[in-house]
N, C-alpha and C positions, 0 to 999 in steps of 0.2 A: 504494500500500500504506500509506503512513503518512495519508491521510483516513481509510482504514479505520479505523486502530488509532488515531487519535484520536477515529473515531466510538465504538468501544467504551467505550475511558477515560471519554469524557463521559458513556456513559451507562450506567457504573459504573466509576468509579477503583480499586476492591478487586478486579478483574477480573485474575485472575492470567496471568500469562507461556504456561503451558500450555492457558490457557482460547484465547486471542490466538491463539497461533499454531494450534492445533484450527480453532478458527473458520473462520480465513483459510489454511491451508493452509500453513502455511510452519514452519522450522524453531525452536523455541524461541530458540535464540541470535540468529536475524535478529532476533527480534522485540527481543529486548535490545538490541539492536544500533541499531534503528531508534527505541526509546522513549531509548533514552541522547541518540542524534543529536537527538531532539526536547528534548529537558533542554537538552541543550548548548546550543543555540543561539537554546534562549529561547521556542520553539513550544509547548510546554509551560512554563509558569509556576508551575506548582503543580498539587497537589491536594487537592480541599475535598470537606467531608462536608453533605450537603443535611440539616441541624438545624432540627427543628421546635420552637419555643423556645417555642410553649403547652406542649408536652408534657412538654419538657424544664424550664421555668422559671415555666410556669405563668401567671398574670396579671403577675408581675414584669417581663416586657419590654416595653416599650414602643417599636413603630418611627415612625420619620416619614419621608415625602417632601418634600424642601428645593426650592423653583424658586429660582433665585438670578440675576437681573441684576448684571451686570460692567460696569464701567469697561477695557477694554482697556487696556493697555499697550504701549506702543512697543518695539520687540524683545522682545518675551515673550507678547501678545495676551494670551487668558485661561490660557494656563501658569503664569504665575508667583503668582497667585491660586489657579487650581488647586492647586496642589501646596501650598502652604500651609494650604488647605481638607483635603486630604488625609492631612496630617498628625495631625491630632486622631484621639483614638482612640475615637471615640464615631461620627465617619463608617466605614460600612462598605463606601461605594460609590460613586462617584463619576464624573460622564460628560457631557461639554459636548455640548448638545444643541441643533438649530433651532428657531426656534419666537419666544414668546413670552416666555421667558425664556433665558439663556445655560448656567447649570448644573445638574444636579440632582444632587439631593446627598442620599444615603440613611444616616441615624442612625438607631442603637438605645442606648436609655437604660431604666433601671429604672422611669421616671415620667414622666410631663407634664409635670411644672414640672421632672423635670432637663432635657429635651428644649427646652423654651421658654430654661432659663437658658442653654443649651449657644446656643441663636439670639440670644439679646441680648445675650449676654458676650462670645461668643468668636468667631461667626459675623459678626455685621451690623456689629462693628465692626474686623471686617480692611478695609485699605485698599481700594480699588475696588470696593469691595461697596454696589450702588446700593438692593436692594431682595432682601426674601425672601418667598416663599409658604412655609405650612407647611400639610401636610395629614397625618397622625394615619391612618398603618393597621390599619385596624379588623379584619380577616380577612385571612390570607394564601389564595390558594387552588391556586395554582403558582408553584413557585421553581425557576429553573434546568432547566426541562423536567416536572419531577415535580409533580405534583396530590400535593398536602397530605391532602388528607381520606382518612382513613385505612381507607377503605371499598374493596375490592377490586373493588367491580361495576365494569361494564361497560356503558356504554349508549351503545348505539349512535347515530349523528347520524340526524336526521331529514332527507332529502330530499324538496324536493318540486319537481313538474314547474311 
C-alpha cells in the first residue's frame, strides 16, 4: 500500500487524503497514517512543484550541467566534496555518477557569465576538484516524469515489425 501512495504523490503531490484513499480503497485516516509513517522516517523527503522557469522567468534563467572529476579522499571518498558542492545555492542537484566523470552537478543562475563565475570561483577551486565539463541547457523537454511542452496532444509511438 505505501508504493501505491507514493506512486500517487509522485505523480501529483497536491493529491488530496480523500482522493488517496478513493483511489486505493482504504480509509482516509490509514492513508494519514501511512503518509505521516513515510514523513517520519524519511521515505518521503519532501515535496516539490514541477516549475517551468521559461514560463515563469522567462529568458532570465539560465541552467547548466556540471561533469566534475574528484580526487577521492581517504575516509570520506567523494562525500566530503560532495556535500561541500552541495552547499552552494546556485546547485540544484547533485548525484555521483559512473562513467567518465565522478559528479554531476546541476546549477541555475540568471546568466552565462554568473554560471561560468559560479565554475571558476567557487567550483574548480574546492579542494579535490581535478576537472569540470560544463554544458549550457538549451531546452528542457521532461522534468521529473512531466513533458514541458505545454501542448496536450497525444501521439502515439510508432511500432514497427
Amino acid at each position: 500500500m505505501k508504493k501505491k501512495i507514493i506512486n500517487l504523490l509522485a505523480e501529483n503531490a497536491r493529491m488530496g487524503i480523500a482522493e488517496i484513499g478513493a483511489r486505493l480503497g482504504i480509509p482516509e485516516n490509514k492513508v494519514i497514517k501511512i503518509i505521516k509513517d513515510l514523513e517520519d522516517s524519511k521515505v518521503i523527503k519532501g515535496y516539490k512543484a514541477i516549475v517551468d522557469d521559461d514560463v515563469m522567468f522567462g529568458a532570465s534563467v539560465v541552467r547548466a550541467l556540471i561533469e566534475v572529476k574528484v580526487t577521492p579522499v581517504r575516509e570520506g571518498g567523494f562525500d566530503r566534496v560532495a556535500k561541500r558542492i552541495a552547499r552552494f545555492p546556485e546547485v540544484t542537484d547533485l548525484y555521483l555518477v559512473s562513467g567518465g566523470y565522478d559528479l554531476r552537478v546541476e546549477v541555475k543562475g540568471r546568466s552565462l557569465n554568473e554560471i561560468a563565475s559560479f565554475v571558476s570561483s567557487k567550483l574548480s577551486t574546492l579542494e579535490g576538484i581535478i576537472s569540470t565539463s560544463t554544458t549550457f541547457v538549451l531546452k528542457k523537454y521532461k522534468e521529473s516524469g512531466r513533458i514541458m511542452d505545454n501542448e496536450e496532444e497525444y501521439e502515439r509511438l510508432k511500432i514497427t515489425p
